[in-house]
N, C-alpha and C positions, 0 to 999 in steps of 0.2 A: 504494500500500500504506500510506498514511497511516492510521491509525490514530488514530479518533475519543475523544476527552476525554469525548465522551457517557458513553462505558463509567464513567469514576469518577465522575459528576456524575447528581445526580437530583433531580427537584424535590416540594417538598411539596405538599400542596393547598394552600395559599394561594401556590403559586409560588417559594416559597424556593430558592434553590441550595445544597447538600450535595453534600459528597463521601460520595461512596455509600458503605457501610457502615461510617462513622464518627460523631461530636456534632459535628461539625465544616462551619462554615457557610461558603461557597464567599466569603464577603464576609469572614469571619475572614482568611483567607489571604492576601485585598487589602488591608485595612486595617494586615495587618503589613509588607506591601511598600510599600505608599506613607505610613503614617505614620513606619515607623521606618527605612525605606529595605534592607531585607533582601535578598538574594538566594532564590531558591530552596533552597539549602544553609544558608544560614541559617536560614529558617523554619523547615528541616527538624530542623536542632538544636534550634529553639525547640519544635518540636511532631514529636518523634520516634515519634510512634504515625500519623504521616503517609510515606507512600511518597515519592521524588521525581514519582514518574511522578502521582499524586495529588494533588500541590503543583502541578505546570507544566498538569493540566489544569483546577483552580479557575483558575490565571492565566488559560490560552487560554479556557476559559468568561469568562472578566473582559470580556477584548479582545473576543468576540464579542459581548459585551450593558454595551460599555461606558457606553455613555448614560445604559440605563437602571440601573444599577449606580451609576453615578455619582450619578443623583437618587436614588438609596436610601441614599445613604452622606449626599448633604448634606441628605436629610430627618433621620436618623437626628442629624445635626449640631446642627441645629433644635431638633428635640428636646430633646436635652444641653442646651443653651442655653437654651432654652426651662424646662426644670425646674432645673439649675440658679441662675436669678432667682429662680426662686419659694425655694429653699432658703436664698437670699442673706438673703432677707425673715424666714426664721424665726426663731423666738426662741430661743433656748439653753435647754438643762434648766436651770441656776441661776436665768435670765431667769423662766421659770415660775414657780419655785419660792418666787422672790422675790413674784411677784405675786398669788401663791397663801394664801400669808402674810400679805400686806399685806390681802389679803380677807379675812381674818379665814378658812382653809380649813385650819386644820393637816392634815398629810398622813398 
């Protein structure tokens, strides 16, 4: 009589997991439990428009696709890292403004 996590889990066309009839993306729910170390009660406080039974089946969805769950979270890593260098690189509005100036470009 186990009772399947399908029922709150559903995926998008590009494969996403969601908890079913919520904004709320099945990788959200992992990423609060292994970045910040939450419990399921916890999360639940953090995100109280979420059920428990809703919370423990994004987890159990986790454990059953955790491989591939896990290369989505350290792509998603990449990424961060990845834009964040390029943002390291930018130049400040003042940084502009100054050189904007110095070209002869009042604003």
């Amino acid at each position: 009589m186990a009772a399947a996590p399908v029922e709150h889990i559903s995926l998008d066309a590009q494969g996403v997991a969601w908890i079913r009839n919520t904004t709320t993306k099945v990788i959200e729910v992992v990423l609060d439990q292994n970045a910040y170390r939450l419990s399921p009660a916890q999360i639940h406080a953090e995100h109280p428009h979420l059920s428990l039974a809703q919370i423990y089946a994004a987890l159990s969805y986790y454990y059953d696709h955790k491989t591939e769950m896990d290369e989505e979270i350290a792509r998603r890593y990449q990424e961060v890292e990845r834009l964040r260098s390029q943002a390291a690189n930018q130049l400040t509005r003042k940084e502009l403004e100054a050189r904007r100036q110095k070209a002869g470009n009042p604003a």
